[in-house]
Every structure is written in C-alpha cells, then in structure tokens.
N, CA and C atoms as an extended XYZ file, in Angstrom:
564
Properties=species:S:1:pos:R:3:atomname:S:1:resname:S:1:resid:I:1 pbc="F F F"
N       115.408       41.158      100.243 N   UNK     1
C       115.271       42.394      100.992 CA  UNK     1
C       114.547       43.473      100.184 C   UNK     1
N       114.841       43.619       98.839 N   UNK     2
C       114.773       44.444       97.977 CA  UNK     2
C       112.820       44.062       97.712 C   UNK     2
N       112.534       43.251       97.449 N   UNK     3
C       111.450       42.342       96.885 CA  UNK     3
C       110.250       43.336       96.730 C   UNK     3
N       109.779       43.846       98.629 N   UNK     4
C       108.572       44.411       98.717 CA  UNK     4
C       108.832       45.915       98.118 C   UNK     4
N       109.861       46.427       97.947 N   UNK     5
C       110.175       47.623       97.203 CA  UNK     5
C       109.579       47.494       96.484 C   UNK     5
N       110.487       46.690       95.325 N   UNK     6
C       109.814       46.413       93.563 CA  UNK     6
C       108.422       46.003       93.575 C   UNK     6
N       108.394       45.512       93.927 N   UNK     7
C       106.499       45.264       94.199 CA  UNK     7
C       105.594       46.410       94.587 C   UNK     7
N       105.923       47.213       95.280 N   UNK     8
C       105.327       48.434       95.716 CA  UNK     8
C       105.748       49.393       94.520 C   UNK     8
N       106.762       49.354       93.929 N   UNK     9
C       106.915       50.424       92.510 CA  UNK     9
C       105.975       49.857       91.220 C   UNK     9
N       105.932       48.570       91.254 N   UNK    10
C       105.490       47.849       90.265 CA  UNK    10
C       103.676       48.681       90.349 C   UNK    10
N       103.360       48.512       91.676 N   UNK    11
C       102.085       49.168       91.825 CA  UNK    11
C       101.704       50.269       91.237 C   UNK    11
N       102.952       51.197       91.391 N   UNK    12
C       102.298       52.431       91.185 CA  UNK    12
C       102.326       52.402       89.507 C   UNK    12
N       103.478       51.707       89.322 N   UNK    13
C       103.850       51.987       87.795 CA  UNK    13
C       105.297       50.759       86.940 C   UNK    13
N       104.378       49.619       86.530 N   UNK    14
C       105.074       48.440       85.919 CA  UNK    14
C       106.346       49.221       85.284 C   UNK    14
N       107.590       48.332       85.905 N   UNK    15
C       108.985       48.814       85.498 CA  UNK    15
C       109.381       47.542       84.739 C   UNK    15
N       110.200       47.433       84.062 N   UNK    16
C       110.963       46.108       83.650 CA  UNK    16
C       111.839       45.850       84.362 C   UNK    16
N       112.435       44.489       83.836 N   UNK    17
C       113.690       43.789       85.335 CA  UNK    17
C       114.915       44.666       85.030 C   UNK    17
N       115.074       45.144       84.029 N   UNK    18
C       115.861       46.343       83.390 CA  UNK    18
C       116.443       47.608       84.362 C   UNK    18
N       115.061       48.116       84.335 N   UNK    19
C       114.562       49.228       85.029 CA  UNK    19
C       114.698       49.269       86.757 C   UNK    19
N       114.615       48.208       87.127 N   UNK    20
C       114.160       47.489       88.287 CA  UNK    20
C       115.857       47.976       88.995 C   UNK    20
N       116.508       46.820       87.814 N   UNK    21
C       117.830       46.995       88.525 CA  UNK    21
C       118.732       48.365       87.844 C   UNK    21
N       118.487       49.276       87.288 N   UNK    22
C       119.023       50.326       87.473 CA  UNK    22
C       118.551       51.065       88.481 C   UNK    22
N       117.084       51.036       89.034 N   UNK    23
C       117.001       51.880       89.906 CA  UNK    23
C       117.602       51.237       91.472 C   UNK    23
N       118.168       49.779       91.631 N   UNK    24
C       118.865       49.182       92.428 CA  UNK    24
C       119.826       49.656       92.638 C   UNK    24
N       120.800       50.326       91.758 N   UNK    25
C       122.232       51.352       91.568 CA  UNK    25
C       121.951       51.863       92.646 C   UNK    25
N       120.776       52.679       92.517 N   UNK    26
C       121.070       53.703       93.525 CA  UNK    26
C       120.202       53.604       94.803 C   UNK    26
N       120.337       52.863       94.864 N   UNK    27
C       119.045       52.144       96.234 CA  UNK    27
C       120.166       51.802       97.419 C   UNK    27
N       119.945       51.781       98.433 N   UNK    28
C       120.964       51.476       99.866 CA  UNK    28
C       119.366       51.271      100.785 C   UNK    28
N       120.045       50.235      101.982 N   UNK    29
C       119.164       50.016      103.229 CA  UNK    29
C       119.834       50.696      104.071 C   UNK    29
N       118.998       51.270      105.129 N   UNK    30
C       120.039       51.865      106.447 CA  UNK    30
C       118.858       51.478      107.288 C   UNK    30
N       119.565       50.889      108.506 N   UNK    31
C       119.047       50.607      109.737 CA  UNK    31
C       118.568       51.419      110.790 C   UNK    31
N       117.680       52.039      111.145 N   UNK    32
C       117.224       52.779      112.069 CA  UNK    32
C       116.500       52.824      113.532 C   UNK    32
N       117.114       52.701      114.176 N   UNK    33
C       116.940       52.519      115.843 CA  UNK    33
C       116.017       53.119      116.379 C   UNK    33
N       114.697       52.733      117.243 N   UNK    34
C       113.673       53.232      117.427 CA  UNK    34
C       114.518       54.683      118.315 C   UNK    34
N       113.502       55.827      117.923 N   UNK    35
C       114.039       57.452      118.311 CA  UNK    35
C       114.684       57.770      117.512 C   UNK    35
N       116.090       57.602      116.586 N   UNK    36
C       116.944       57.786      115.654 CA  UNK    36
C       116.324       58.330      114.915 C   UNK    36
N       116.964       59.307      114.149 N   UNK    37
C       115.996       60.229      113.123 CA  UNK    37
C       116.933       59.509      111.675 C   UNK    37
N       115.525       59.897      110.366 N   UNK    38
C       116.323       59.419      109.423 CA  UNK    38
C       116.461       60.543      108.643 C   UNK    38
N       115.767       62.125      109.310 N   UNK    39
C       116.547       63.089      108.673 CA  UNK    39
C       115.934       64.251      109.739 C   UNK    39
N       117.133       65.248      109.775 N   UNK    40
C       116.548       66.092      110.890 CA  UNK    40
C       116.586       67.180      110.459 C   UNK    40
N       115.833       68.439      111.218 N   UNK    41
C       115.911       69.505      110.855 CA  UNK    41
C       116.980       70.168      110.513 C   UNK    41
N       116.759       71.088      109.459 N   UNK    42
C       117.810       72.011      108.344 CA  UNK    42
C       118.391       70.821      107.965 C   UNK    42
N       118.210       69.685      107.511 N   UNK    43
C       119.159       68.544      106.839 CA  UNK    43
C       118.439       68.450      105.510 C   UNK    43
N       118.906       68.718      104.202 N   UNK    44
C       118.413       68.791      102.936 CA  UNK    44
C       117.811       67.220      102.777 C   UNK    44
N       116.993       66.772      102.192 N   UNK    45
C       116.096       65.548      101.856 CA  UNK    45
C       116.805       65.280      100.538 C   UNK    45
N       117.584       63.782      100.515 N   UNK    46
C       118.143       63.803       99.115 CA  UNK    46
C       117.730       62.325       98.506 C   UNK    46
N       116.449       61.860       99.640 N   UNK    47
C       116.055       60.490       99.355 CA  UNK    47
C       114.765       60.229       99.178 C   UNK    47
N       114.412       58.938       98.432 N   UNK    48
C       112.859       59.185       98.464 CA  UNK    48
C       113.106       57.741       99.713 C   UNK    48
N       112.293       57.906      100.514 N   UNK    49
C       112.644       56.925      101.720 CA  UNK    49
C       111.478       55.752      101.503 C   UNK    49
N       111.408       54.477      102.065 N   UNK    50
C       110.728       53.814      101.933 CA  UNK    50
C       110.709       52.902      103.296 C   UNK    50
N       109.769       52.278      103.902 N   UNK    51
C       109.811       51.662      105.052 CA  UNK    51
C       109.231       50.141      104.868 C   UNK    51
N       110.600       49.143      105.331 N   UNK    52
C       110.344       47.791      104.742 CA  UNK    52
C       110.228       47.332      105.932 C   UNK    52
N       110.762       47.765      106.843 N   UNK    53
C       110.199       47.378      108.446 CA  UNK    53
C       109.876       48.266      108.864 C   UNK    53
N       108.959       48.265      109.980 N   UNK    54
C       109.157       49.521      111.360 CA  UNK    54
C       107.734       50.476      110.892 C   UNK    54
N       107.854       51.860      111.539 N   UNK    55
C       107.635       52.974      111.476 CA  UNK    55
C       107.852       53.877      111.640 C   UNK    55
N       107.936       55.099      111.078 N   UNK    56
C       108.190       56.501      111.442 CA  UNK    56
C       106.939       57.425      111.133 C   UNK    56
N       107.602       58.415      112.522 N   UNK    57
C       106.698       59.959      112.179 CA  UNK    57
C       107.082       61.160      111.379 C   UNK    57
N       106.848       61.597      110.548 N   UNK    58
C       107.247       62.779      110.270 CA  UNK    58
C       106.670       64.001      111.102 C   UNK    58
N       107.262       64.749      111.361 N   UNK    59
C       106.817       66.069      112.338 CA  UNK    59
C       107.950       67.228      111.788 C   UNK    59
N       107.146       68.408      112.650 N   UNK    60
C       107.959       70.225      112.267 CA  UNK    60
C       107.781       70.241      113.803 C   UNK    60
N       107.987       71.433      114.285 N   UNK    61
C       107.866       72.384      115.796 CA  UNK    61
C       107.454       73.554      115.007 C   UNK    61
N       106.619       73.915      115.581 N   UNK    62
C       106.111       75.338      114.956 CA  UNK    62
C       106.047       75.575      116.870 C   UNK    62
N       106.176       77.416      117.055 N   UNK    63
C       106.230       77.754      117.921 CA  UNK    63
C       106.467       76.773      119.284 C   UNK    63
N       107.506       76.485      119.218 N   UNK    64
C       107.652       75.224      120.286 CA  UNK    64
C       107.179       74.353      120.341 C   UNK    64
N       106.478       74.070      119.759 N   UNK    65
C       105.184       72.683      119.641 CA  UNK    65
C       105.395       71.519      118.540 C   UNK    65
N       105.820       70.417      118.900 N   UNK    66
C       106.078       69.016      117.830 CA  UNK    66
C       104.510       69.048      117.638 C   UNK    66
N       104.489       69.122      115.777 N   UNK    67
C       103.175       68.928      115.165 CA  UNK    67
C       103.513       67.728      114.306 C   UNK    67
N       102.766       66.735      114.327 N   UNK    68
C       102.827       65.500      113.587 CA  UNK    68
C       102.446       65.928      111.805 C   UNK    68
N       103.107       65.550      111.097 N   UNK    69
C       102.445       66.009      110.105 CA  UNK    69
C       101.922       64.357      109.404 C   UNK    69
N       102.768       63.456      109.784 N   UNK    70
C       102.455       61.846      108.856 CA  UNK    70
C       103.216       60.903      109.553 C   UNK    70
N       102.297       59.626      109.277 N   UNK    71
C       103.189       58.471      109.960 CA  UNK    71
C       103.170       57.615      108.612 C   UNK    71
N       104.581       56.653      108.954 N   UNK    72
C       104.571       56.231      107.296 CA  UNK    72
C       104.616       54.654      108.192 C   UNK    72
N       103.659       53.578      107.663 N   UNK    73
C       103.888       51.835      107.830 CA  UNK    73
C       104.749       51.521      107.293 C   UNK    73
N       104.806       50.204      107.264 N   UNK    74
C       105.327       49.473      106.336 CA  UNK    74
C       105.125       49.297      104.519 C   UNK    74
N       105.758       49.273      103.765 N   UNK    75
C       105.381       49.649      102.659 CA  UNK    75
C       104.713       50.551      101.742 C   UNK    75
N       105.382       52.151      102.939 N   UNK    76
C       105.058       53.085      102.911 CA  UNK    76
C       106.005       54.072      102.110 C   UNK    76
N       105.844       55.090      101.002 N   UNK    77
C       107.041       56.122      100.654 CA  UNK    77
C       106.922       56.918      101.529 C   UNK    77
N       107.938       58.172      102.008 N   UNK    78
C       107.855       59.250      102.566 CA  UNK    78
C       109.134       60.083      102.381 C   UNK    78
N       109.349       61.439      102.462 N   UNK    79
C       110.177       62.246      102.236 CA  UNK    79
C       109.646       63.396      102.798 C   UNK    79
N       110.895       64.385      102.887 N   UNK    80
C       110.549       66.265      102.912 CA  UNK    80
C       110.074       66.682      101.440 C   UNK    80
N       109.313       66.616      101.452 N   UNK    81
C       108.809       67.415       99.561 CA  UNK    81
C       109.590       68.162       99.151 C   UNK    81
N       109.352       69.611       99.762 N   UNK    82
C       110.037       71.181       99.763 CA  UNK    82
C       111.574       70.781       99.439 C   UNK    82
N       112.007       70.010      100.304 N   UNK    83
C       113.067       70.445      100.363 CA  UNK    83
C       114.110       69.339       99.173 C   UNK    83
N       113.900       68.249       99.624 N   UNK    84
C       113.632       67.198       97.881 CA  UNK    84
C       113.467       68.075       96.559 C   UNK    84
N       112.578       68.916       96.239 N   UNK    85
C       112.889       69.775       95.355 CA  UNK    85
C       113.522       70.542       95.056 C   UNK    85
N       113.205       71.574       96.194 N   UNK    86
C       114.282       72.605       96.229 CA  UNK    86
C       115.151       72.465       96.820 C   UNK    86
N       116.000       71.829       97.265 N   UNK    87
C       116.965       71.804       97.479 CA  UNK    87
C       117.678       72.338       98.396 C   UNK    87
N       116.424       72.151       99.865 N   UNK    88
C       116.462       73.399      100.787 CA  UNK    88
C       116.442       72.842      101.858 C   UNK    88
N       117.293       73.455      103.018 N   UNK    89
C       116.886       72.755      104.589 CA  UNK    89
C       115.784       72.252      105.078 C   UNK    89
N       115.374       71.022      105.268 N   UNK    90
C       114.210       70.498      105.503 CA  UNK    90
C       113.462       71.014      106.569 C   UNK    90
N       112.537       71.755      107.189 N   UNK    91
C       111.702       71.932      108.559 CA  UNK    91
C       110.909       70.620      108.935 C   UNK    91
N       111.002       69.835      108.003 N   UNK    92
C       110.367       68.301      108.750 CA  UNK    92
C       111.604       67.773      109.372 C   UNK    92
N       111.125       66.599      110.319 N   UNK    93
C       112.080       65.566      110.927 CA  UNK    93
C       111.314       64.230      110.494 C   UNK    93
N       112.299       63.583      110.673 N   UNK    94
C       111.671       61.943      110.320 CA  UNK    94
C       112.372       61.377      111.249 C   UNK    94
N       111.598       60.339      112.588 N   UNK    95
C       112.021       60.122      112.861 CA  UNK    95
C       111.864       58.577      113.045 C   UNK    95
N       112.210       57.494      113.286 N   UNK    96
C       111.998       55.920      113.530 CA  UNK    96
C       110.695       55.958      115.335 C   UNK    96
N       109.850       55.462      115.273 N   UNK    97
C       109.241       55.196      115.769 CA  UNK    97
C       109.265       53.705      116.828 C   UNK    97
N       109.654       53.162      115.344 N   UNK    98
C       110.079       51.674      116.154 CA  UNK    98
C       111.291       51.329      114.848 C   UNK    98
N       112.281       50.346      115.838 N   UNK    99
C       113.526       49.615      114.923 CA  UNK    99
C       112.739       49.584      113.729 C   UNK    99
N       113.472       50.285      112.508 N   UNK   100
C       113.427       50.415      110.991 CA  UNK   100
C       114.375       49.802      110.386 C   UNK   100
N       113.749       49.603      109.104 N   UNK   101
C       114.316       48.901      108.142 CA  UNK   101
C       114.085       50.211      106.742 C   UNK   101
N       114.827       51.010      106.555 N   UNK   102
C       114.496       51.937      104.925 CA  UNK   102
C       115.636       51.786      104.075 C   UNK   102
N       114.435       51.904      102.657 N   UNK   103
C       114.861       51.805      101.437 CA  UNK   103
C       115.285       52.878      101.436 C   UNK   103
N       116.001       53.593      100.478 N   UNK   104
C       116.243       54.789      100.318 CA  UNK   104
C       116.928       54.652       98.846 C   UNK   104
N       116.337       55.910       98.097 N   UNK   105
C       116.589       55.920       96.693 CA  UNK   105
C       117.086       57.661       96.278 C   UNK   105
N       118.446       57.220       96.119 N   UNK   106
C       119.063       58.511       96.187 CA  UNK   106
C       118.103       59.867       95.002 C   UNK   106
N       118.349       60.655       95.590 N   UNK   107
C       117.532       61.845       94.536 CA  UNK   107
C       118.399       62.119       92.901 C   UNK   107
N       120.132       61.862       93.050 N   UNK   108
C       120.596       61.852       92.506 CA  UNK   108
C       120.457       60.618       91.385 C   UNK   108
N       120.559       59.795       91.546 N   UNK   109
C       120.443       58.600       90.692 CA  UNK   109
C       118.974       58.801       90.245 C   UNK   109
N       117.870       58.906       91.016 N   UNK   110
C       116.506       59.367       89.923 CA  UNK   110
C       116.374       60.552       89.058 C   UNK   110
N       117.429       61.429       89.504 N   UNK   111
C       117.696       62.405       88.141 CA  UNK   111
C       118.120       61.824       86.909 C   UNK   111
N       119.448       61.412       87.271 N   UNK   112
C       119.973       60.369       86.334 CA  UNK   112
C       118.981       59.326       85.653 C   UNK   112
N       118.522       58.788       85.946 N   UNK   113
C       117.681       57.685       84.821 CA  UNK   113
C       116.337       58.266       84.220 C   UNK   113
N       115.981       59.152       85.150 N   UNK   114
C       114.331       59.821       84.511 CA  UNK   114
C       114.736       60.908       83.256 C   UNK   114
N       115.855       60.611       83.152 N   UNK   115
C       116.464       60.907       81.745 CA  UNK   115
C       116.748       60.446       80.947 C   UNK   115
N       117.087       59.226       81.046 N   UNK   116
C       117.753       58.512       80.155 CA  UNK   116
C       116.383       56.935       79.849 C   UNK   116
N       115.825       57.036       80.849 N   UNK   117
C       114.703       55.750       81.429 CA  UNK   117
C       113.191       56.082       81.481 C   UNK   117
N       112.192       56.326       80.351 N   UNK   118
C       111.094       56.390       80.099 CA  UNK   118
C       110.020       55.757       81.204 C   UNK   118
N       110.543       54.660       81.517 N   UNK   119
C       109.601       53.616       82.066 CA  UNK   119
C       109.933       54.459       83.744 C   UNK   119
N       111.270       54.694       83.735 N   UNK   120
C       111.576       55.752       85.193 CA  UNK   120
C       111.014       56.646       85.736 C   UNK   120
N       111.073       57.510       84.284 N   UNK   121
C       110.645       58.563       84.198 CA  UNK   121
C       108.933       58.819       84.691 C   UNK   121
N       108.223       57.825       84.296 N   UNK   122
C       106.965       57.680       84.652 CA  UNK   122
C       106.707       56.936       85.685 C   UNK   122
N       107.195       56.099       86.155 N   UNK   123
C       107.367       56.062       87.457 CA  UNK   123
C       107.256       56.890       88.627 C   UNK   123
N       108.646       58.318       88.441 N   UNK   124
C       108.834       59.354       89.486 CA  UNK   124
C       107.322       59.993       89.241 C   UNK   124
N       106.771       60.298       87.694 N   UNK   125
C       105.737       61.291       87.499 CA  UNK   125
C       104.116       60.340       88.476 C   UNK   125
N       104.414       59.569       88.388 N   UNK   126
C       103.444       58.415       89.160 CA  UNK   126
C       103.746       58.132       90.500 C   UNK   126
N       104.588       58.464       91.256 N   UNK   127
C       105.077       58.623       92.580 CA  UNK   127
C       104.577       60.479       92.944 C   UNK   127
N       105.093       61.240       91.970 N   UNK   128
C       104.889       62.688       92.197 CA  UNK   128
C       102.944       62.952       92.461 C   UNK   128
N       103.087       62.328       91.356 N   UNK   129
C       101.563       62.569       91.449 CA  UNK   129
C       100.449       61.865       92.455 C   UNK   129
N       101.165       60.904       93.022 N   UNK   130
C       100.510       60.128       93.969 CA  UNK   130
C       100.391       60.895       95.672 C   UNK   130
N       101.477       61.868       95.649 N   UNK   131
C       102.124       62.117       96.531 CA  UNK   131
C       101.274       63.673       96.590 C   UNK   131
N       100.892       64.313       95.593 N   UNK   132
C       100.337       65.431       95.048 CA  UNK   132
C        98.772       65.301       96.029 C   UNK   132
N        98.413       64.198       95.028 N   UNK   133
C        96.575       63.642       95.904 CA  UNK   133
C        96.861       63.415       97.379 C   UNK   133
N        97.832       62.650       97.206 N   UNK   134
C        97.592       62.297       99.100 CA  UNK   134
C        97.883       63.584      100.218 C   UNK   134
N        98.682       64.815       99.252 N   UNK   135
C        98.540       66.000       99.925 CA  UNK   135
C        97.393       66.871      100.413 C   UNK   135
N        96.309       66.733       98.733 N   UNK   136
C        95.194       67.744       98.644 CA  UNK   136
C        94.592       66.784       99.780 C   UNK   136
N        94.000       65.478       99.984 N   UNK   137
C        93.736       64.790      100.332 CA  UNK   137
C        93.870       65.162      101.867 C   UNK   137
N        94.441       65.452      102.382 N   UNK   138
C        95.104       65.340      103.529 CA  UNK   138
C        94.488       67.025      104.101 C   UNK   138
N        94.568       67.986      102.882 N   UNK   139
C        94.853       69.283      103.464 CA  UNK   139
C        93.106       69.148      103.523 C   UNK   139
N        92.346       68.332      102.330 N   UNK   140
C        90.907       68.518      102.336 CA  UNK   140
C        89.882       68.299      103.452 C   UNK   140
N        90.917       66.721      104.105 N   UNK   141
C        90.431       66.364      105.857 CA  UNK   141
C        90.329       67.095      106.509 C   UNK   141
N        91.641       67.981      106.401 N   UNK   142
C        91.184       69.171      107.869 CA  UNK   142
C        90.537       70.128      107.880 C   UNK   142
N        90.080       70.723      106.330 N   UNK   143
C        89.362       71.138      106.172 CA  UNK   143
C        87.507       71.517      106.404 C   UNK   143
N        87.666       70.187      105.964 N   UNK   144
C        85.985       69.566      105.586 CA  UNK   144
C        85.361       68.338      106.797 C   UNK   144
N        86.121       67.918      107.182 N   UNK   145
C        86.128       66.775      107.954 CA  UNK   145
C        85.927       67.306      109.564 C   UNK   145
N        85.245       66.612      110.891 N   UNK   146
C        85.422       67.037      111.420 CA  UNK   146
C        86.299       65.979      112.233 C   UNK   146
N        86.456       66.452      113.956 N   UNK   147
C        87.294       65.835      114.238 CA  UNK   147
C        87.637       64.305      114.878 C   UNK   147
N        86.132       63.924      114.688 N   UNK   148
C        85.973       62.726      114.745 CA  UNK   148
C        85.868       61.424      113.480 C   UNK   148
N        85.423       62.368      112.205 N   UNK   149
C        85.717       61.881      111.161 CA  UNK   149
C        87.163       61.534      110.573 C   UNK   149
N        87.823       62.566      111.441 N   UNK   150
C        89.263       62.145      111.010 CA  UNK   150
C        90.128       61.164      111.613 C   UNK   150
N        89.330       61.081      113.286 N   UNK   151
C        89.911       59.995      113.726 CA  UNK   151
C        89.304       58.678      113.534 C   UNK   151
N        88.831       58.523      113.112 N   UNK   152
C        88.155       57.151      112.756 CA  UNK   152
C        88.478       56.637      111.335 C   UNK   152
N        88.832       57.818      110.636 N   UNK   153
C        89.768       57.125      108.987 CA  UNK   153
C        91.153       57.249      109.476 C   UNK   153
N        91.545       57.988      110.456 N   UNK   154
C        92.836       57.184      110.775 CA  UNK   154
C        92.924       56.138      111.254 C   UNK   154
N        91.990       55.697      112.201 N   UNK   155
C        91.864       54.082      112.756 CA  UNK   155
C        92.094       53.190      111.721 C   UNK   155
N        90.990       53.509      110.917 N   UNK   156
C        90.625       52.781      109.460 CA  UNK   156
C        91.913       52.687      108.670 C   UNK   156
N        92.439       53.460      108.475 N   UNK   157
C        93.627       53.108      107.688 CA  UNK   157
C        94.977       53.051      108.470 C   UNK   157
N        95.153       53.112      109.789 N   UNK   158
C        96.321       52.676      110.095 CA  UNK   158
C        95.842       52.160      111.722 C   UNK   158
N        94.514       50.934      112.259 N   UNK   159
C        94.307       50.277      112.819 CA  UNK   159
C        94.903       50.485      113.836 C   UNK   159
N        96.915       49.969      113.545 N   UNK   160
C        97.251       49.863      114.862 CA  UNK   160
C        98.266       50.807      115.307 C   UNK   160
N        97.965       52.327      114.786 N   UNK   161
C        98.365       53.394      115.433 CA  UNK   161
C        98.330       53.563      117.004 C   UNK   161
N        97.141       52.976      117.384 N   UNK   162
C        97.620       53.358      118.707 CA  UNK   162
C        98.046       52.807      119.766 C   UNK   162
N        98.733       51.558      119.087 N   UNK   163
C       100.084       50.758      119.731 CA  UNK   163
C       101.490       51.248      119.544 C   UNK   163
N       101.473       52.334      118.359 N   UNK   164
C       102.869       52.526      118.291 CA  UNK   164
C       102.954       54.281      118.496 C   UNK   164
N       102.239       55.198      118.651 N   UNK   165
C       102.710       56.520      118.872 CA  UNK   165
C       101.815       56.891      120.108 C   UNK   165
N       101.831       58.194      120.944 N   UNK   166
C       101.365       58.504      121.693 CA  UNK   166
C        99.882       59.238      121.045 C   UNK   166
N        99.157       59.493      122.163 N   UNK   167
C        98.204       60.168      122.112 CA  UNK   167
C        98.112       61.679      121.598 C   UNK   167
N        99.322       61.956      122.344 N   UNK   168
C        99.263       63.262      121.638 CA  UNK   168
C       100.090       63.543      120.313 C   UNK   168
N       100.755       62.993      120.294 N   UNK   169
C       100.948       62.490      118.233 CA  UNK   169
C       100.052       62.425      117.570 C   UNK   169
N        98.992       61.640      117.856 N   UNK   170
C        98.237       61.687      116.986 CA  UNK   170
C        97.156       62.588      116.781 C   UNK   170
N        96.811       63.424      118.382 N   UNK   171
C        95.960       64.547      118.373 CA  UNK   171
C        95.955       65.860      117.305 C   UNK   171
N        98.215       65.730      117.230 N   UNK   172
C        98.388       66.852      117.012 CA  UNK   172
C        98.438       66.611      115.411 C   UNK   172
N        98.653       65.609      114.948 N   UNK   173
C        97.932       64.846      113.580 CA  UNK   173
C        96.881       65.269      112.890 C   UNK   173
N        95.890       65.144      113.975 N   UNK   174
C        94.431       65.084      113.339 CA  UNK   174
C        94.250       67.061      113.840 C   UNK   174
N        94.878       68.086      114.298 N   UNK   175
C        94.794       69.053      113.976 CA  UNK   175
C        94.181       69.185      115.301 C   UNK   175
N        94.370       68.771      116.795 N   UNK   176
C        92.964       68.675      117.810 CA  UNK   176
C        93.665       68.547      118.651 C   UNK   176
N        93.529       69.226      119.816 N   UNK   177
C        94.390       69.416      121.343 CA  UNK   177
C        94.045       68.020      122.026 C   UNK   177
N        94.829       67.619      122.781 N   UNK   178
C        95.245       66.025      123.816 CA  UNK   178
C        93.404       66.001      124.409 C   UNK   178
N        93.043       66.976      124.477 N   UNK   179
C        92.062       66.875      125.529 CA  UNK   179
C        90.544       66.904      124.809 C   UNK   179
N        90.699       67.391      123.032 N   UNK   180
C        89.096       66.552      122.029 CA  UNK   180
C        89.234       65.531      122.182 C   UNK   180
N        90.909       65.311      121.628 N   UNK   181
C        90.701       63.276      121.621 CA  UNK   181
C        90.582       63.131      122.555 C   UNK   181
N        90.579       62.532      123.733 N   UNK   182
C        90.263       62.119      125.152 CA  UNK   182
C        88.571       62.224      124.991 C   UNK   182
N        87.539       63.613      124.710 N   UNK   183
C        87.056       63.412      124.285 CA  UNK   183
C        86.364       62.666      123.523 C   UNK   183
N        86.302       62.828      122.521 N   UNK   184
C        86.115       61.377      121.415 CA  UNK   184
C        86.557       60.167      121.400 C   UNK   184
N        87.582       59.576      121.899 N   UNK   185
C        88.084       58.574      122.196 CA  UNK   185
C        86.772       58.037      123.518 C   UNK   185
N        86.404       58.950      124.194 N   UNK   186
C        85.164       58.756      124.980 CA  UNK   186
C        83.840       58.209      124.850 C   UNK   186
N        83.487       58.967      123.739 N   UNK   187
C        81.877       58.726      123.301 CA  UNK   187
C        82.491       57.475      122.338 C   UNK   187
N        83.382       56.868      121.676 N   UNK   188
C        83.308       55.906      120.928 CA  UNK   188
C        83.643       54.234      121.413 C   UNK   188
C-alpha cells in the first residue's frame, strides 16, 4: 500500500529503509468517498496529504464563487500551505473527486524527525521547495500565459481532466469564465 509513497519520496529526495520507516510512524491511510472532503474550511491542515488512488480538487469561495485553485492525481502531494504553517484555519477545501485512497503524513511527526533525521530533514526542505516552484509556476501561468495556453498545458499534463471534473472547475482553474472555455474548447 505504502510502496508508491516511498517511491514518490525517494524521487524527490533518496531516504534510507531507516528513514523510510520512521517516517511510516507517522503515516495513516484514510479512505475518501467521492464528494467527502479531506479537509474543510476553517479546519487547520495538519497533514501533508498524498493521493494513492482517486482524485481531488482543492478550491476557496471567494465572494460566493467556488474557485478551483488545484487538482491533485494520483501520486500527487497536496495540502493548505498557509495554514500547515501557520497554524491557521484553512480557506482551502479539499475535496475527493472520485473514491480516494490518501496517504497522510502527520505535520507533527515531520517536526519530530526533521530534527532528529538529516536525510528527513532534506527531504521536507525538497518537498518545501518543490512546492515553492510549482507555486511561482502556477502564479507565472496566469500571469504571462494566455488563456488558451493554459488550457492546453493543462490537457498536457493532466490528459484526463476532463473525465473527472466539470467544466466549470476547470474554467475557474485556468482563471476564465464557463463561457472562454466553451470558446476555446471550440476553435480546438
């Protein structure tokens, strides 16, 4: 069960079998039912989450409006950042998309070893930092990118998005009202 985890940490940053299984301590699976949230608003983020089956969306509501902010695959990390740090009511939701399968790696137990565990320790700084780029990354798309460029590297990197969320999930994703994409989804 555990397998594609360690393999996906191993990626970012070779652990020993040592290492592996201390960070197992604090590791749990929880089952998640497509709609079921795996953390909801004002609920503090105390996990780094991981998805070994399924999918989820992360989203906020800003002025009444569900804004997608990320969808996580399979062998995907995801969390509330903000609130993972600080220690603060989350304004994201996470919710299961389809029947899930997540890792979850308590925040507490990675305090604990990225202290005591070098190889850990660089690990989290190699998760942090991964997580850092895929932000600028993200904020640089909507920036610079327009809105067809963005939907077509979302195709590109998550193909079969649009078997598993709606249309307007993903509009509100790519930063673009139900009715560009319809648009663009047109001319392509």
């Amino acid at each position: 069960m555990f397998q594609n985890y360690l393999n996906r940490l191993n990626e970012i940053n070779s652990i020993s079998q040592e290492s592996q299984e201390q960070l197992l301590e604090y590791t749990s699976v929880r089952k998640i039912n497509k709609g079921e949230f795996i953390l909801e608003n004002g609920e503090v983020c105390k996990h780094i989450y991981f998805v070994n089956k399924g999918f989820v969306r992360i989203f906020y509501y800003k002025n009444g409006k569900d804004i997608t902010e990320w969808f996580a695959n399979e062998n995907q990390f995801f969390f509330s950042i903000a609130s993972y740090f600080e220690n603060s009511p989350s304004r994201l939701i996470i919710e299961a998309v389809e029947d899930c399968e997540i890792i979850q790696l308590s925040k507490y137990g990675i305090d604990k070893l990225r202290n005591i565990n070098i190889e850990i320790a660089n690990l989290i700084l190699q998760c942090i930092s991964g997580s850092l780029i895929f932000s600028q990354k993200r904020m640089d798309s909507i920036q610079f990118e327009t809105a067809i460029q963005r939907y077509n590297n979302l195709l590109a990197e998550q193909p079969k998005i649009l078997n598993k969320v709606s249309l307007q999930h993903i509009a509100s994703f790519l930063g673009i009202t139900h009715e560009t994409l319809s648009r663009i989804r047109a001319k392509i």
